[in-house]
MARLUM-197369 format. One line per field, with one value per residue (C-alpha): x, y, z. Coordinates in steps of 0.02 Angstrom, whole numbers, plus 32768, in hexadecimal, padded with zeros to 4 digits. Example, Ala and Ser with C-alpha at 12.3 -4.5 7.8 and 13.67 -1.06 7.14 Angstrom:
2
px: (8267; 82AC)
py: (7F1F; 7FCB)
pz: (8186; 8165)
# end
This chain:
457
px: (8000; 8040; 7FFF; 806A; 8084; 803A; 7F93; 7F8C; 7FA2; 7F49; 7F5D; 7E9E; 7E0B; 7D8D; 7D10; 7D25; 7D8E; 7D0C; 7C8B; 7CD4; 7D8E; 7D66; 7CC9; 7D4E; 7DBA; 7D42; 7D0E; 7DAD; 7DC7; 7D38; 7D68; 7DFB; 7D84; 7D35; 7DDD; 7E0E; 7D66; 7D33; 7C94; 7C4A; 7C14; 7BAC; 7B5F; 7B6E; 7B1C; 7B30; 7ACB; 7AFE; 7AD6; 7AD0; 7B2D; 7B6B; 7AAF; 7A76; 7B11; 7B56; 7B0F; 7B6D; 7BF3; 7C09; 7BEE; 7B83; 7C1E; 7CA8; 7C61; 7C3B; 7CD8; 7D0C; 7CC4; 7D0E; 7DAE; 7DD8; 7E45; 7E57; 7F16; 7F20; 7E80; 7E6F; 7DC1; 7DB8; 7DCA; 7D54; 7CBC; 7CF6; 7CBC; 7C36; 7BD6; 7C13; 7BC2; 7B31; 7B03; 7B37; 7B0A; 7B9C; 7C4F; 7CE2; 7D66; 7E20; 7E22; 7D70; 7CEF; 7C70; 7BE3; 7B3A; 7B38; 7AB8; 7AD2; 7A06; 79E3; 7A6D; 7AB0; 7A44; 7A2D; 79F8; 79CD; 795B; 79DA; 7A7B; 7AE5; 7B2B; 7BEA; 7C04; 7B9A; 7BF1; 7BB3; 7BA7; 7B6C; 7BCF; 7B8B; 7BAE; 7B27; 7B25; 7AD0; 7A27; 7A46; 7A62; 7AD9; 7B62; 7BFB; 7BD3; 7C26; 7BF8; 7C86; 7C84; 7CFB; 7D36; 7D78; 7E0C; 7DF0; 7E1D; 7DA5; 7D7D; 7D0C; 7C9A; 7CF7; 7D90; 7D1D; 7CE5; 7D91; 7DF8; 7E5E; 7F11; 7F74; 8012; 8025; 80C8; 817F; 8197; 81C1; 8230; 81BD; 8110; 809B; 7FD8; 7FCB; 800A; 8050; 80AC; 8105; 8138; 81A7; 81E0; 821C; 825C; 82AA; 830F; 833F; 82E2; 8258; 819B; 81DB; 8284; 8205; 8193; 8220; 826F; 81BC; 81A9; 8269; 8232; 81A3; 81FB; 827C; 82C7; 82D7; 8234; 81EF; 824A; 8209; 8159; 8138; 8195; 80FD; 8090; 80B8; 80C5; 8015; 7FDA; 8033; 7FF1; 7F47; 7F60; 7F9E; 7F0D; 7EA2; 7ED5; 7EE5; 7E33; 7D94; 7CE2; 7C48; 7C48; 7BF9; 7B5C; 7AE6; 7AFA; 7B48; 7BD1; 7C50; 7D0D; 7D5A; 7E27; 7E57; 7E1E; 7E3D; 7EF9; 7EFF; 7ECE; 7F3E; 7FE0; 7FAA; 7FB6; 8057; 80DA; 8051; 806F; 7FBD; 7F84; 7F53; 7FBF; 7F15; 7F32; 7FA7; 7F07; 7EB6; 7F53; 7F44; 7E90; 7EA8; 7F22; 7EB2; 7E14; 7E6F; 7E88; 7DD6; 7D8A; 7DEB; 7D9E; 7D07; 7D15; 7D70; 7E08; 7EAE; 7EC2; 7F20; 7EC0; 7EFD; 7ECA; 7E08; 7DF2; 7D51; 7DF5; 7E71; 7E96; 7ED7; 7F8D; 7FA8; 7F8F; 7FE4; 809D; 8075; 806C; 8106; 815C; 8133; 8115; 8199; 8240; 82CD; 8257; 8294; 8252; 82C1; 8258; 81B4; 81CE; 81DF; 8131; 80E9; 8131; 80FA; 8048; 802B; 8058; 7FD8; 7F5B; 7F7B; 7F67; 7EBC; 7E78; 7EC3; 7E6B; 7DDB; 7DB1; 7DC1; 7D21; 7C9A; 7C0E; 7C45; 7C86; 7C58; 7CB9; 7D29; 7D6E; 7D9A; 7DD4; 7DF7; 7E6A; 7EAA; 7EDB; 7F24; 7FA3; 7FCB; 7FE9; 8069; 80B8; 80E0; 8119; 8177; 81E5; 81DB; 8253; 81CB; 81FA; 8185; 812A; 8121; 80CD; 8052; 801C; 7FFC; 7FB2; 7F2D; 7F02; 7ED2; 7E75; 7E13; 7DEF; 7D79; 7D2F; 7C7A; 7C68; 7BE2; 7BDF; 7B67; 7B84; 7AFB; 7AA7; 7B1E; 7BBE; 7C5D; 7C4F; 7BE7; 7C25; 7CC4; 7D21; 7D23; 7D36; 7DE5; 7E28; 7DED; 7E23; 7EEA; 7EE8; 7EBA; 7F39; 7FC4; 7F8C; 7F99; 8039; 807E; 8024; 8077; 8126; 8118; 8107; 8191; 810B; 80B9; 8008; 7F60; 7F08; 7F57; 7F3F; 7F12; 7E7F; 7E3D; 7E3E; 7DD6; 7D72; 7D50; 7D2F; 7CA5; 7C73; 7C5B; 7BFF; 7B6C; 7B55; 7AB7; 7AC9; 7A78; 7B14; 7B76; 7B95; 7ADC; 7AA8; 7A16; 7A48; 7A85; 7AB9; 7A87; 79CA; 79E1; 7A2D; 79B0; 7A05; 79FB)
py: (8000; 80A2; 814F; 81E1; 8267; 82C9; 8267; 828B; 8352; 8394; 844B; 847A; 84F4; 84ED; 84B7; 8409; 8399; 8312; 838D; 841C; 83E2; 8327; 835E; 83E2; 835E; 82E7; 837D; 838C; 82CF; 82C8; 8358; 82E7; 8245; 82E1; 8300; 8269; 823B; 8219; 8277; 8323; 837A; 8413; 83FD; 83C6; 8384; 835E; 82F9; 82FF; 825F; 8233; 82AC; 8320; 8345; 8355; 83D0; 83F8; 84B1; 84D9; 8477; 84E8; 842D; 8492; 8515; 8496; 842C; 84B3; 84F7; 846B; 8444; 84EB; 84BF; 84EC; 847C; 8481; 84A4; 8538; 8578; 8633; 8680; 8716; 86BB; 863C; 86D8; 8718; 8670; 8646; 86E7; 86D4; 861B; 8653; 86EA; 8676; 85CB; 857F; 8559; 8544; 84D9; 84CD; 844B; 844C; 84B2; 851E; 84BA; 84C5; 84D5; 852A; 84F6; 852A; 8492; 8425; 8412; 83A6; 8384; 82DD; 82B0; 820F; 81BF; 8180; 8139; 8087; 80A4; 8126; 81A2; 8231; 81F8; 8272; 824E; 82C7; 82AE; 830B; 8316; 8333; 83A9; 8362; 8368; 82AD; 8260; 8210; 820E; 81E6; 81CA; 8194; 81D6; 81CB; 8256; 81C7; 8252; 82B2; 8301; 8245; 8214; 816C; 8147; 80BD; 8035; 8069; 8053; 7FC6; 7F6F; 7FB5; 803C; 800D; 8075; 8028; 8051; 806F; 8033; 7FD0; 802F; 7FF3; 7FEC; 7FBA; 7FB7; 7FA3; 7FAB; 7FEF; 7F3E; 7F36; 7FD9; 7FB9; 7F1B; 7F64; 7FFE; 7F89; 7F1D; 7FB7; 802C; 808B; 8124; 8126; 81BB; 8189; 80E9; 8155; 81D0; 813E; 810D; 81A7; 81B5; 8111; 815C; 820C; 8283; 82B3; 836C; 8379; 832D; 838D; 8423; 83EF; 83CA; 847D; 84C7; 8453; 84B9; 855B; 8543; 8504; 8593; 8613; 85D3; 85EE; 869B; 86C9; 868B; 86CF; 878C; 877E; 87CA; 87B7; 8738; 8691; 867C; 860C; 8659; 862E; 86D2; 866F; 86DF; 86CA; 86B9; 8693; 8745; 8787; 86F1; 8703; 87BD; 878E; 8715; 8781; 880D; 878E; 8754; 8784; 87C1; 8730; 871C; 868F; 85DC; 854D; 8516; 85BD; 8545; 8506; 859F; 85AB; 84FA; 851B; 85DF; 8580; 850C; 8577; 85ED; 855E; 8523; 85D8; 85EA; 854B; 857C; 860F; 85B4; 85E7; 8580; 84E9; 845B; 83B2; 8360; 82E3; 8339; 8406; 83E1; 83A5; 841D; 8480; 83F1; 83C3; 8478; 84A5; 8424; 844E; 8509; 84D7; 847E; 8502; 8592; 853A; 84B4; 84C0; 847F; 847D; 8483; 849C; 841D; 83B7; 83E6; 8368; 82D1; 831D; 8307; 8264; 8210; 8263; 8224; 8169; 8165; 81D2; 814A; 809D; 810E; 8115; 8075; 8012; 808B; 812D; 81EA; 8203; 8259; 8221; 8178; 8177; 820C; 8284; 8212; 81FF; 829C; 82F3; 8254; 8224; 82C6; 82CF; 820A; 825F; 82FD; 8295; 8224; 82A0; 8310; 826A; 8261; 8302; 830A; 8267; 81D3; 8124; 80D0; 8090; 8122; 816E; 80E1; 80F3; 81BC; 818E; 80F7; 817F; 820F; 819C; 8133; 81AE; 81F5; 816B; 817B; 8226; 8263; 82C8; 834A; 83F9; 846B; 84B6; 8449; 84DB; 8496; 850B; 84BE; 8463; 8452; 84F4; 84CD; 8429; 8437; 847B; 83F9; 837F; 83DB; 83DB; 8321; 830A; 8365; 8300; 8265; 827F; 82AE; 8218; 81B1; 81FF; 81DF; 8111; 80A3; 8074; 7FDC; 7FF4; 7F92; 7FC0; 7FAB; 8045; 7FBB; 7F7A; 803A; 805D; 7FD5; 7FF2; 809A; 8046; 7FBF; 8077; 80CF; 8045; 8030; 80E9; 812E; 817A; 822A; 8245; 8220; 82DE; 82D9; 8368; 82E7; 82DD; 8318; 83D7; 83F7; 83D2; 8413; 84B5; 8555; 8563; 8627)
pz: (8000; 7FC6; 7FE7; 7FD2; 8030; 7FBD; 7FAE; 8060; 805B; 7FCD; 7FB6; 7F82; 7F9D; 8035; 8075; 8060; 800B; 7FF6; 7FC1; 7F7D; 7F33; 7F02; 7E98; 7E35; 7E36; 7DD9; 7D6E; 7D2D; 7D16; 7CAC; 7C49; 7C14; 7BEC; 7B82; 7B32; 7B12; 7ABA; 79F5; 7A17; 79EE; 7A86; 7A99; 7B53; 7C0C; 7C88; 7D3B; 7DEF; 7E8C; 7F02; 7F9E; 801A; 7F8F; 7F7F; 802D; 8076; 7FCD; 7FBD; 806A; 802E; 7F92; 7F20; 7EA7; 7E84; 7E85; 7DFC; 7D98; 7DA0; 7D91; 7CF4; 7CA6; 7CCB; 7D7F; 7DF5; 7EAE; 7EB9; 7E35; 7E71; 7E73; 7EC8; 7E70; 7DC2; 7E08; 7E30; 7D68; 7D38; 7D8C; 7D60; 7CBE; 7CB5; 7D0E; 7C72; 7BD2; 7C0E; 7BC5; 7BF8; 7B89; 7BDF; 7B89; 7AFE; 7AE1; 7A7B; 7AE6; 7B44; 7B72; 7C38; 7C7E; 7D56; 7D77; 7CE3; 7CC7; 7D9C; 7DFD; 7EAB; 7EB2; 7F72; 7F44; 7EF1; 7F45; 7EE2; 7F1E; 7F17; 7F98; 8001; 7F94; 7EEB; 7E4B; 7D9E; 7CF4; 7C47; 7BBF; 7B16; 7A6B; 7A0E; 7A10; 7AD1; 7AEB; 7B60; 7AF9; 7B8A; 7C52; 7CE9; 7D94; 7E21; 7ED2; 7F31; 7FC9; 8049; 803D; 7F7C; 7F42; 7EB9; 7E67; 7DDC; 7DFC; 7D93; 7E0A; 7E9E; 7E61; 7E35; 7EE0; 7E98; 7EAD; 7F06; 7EE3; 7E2E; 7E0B; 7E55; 7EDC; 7F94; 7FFC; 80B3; 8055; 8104; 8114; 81BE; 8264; 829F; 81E5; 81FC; 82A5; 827A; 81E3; 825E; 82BF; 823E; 81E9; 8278; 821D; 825F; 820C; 81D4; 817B; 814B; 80F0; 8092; 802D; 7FFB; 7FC1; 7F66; 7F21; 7EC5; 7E9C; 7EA8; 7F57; 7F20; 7EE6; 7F73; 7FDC; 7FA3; 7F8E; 8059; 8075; 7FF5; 8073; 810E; 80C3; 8086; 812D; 8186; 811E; 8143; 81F3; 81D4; 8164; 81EC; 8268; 822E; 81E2; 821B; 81DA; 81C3; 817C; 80CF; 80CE; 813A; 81E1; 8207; 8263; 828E; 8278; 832D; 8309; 82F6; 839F; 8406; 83C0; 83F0; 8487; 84A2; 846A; 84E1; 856D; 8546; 85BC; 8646; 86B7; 86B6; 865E; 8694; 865D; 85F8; 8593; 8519; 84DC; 84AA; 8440; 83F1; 83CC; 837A; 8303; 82D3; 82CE; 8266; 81D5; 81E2; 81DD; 814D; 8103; 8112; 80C6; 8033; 8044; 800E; 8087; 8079; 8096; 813B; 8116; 80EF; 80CE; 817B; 81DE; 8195; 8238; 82A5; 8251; 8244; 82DD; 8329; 82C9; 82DA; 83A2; 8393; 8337; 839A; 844A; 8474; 849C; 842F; 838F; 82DB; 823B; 81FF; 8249; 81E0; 8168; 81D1; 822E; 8189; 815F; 820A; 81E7; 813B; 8163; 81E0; 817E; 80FA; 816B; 81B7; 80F7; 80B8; 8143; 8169; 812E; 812B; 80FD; 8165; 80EF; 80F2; 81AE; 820C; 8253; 82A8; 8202; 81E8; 828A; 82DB; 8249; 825A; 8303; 82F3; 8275; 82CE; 837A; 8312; 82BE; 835F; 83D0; 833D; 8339; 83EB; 83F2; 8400; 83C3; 833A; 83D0; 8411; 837A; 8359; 8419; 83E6; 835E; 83BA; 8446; 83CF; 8368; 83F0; 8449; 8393; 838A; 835F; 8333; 82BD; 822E; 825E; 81FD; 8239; 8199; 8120; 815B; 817E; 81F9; 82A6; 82F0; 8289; 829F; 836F; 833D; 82EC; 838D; 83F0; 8393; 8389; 8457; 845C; 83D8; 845B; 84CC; 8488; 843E; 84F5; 8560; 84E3; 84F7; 85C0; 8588; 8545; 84A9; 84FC; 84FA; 8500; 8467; 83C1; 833D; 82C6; 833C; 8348; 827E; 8274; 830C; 82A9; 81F6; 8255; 82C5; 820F; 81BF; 8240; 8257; 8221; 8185; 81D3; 8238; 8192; 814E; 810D; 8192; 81B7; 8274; 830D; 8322; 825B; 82A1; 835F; 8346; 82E9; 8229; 8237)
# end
């Protein structure tokens, strides 16, 4: 099993990668099936299923595909071309991707919310045709966005995507128990594990200076965040909170006056700050979902900034740690909050931020995996519950929560010698079975819990 780094970490556009990216992603897939077709086109078409049609309005799904299907792509994504197109889309009707003639696509007739109709591959199911002139379909796809912006038709669903196409890598683990005895086996850290994967499959330089553009995109998330005022688009008139609980915090510093707790507040303005930005779809970078963002972030920002001795040498092997347990989590499991909930998604989250702090901080792979088993049990069974479809309530709080258990994980683990009771392995699956007898309400469909107990307006 191979998933890089960079599968991981998507640099993208918020609010959610499952809903917002992976439907611009598929856009732009099918754009190429378009490309690479004998036919004449002169229209498209396009039905959202499942939990793209019951959250995706606050999930911006209905912009992100059709973007999407004029050409946009989450990691070149620029808003104020994005507004230029849309109103431009909106007046003629008609988009005119690159390689292709101008097409009928008018979003009022030819985008769909389907919510009767689920489709049977995934909870996040779409449907792109494309027509002749006569205005029949002649070209159609069926994708389903699986968490995380990754995207799989239904034939790829269908057959188990591979995921190691291409060479062979030197420490090939599925599981927690695999990685541990090849760690154990080589001398080698997850972290030193997971780089000569990723040499194996690239170029050191270039990966090298693709997790620095990683961080610098996270951080500058943060900074955006937190030096940002306003409301929330979507409705709820939520407002944005980073920016004042930061200048709070900085005119405290050095006043003797704060609680030892106070380090919280400062793991969850970091955090906050990402997810605010998020939801106001902003650039994020996936971690391993846009909805869980804020937690990895915050957690290296807290390292950075808050503990003694830290480096930013040490950024990439953060990263590395993270991603090889974001991978086993997906591999095994899911990231998916329509498919698993929100323990998915933050829970996931907060697994990979513990690791990847016990990590830098000096922890053994047994160490890590213990991080990574507290932050993740301790998730289990969370729902999916975005009040008014928002990535907003409860997920901007959330976030910040889920960094401070990830802290705290990382450092109860660090006090043990990596002996523990419960096996990471036997938790991603405890949250798989958790995820798969869930009622689909508390799935990202807004059906359930706080989306139906707290007033929309």
């Amino acid at each position: 099993m191979f998933l890089s780094v960079f599968d991981m970490f998507k640099v993208g556009v918020g609010p959610s990668s499952s809903h917002t990216m992976g439907p611009m992603v598929a856009a732009a897939r099918f754009l190429d099936l378009m490309r690479a077709s004998p036919f004449e086109f002169a229209g498209l078409r396009a039905s959202l299923h499942g939990s793209l049609a019951f959250t995706g309005v606050g999930h911006a799904t209905d912009r992100a595909t059709i973007l999407g299907l004029a050409g946009f792509v989450p990691d070149s994504y620029d808003h104020d071309r994005a507004e230029a197109a849309l109103a431009a889309i909106a007046e003629t009707g008609t988009v005119t991707p690159e390689g292709l003639p101008t097409l009928r696509f008018d979003p009022r007739a030819d985008l769909i919310f389907d919510y009767d109709n689920t489709l049977p591959g995934h909870a996040n199911g779409m449907i792109l045709m494309a027509t002749d002139a006569q205005g029949d379909v002649i070209l159609r796809q069926v994708y389903y966005s699986v968490g995380g912006g990754f995207v799989l038709t239904e034939e790829e669903l269908a057959e188990g995507k591979d995921t190691n196409d291409g060479p062979p890598v030197p420490f090939p683990f599925h599981t927690a128990a695999e990685m541990l005895e090849m760690a154990r086996a080589s001398g080698k850290t997850i972290a030193e594990m997971k780089r000569a994967n990723e040499i194996a499959r690239g170029c050191a330089d270039s990966f090298a200076k693709g997790t620095a553009r990683l961080w610098e995109v996270m951080n500058a998330c943060i900074e955006r965040g937190l030096s940002t005022e306003g409301i929330l688009p979507g409705g709820l008139k939520v407002r944005r909170r980073a920016k004042a609980i930061h200048d709070a915090l900085m005119a405290e510093r050095g006043m003797n006056l704060n609680a030892p707790h106070t380090i919280n507040d400062w793991m969850s303005v970091y955090a906050m700050a990402v997810n605010e930005e998020n939801a106001a779809g902003g650039q994020v970078v996936t971690a391993p979902t846009n909805g869980a963002a804020g937690v990895l972030p915050a957690v290296l920002r807290y390292y950075l900034d808050h503990v003694p001795g830290a480096s930013e040498s040490h950024i990439e092997d953060f990263l590395l740690t993270a991603a090889a347990i974001g991978g086993l989590v997906k591999y095994n499991a899911s990231i998916s909050g329509a498919e698993a909930g929100c323990q998915a998604e933050v829970g996931s989250a907060a697994a990979m931020a513990a690791a990847g702090l016990c990590a830098v901080m000096g922890g053994t792979p047994e160490q890590v995996e213990n991080a990574a088993e507290i932050a993740l049990e301790h998730h289990l069974g969370m729902t999916c519950d975005p009040v008014a479809g928002l990535v907003q309530v409860p997920c901007i709080e959330r976030n910040g929560l889920g960094a401070i258990k990830a802290v705290s994980a990382a450092s109860l683990a660090l006090r043990g010698d990596g002996q523990h009771f419960v096996p990471l392995d036997a938790v991603i699956e405890t949250m798989r079975q958790t995820g798969h007898d869930m009622h689909e309400k508390y799935k990202e469909t807004s059906l359930g819990g706080l989306a139906v107990n707290v007033p929309n307006c």
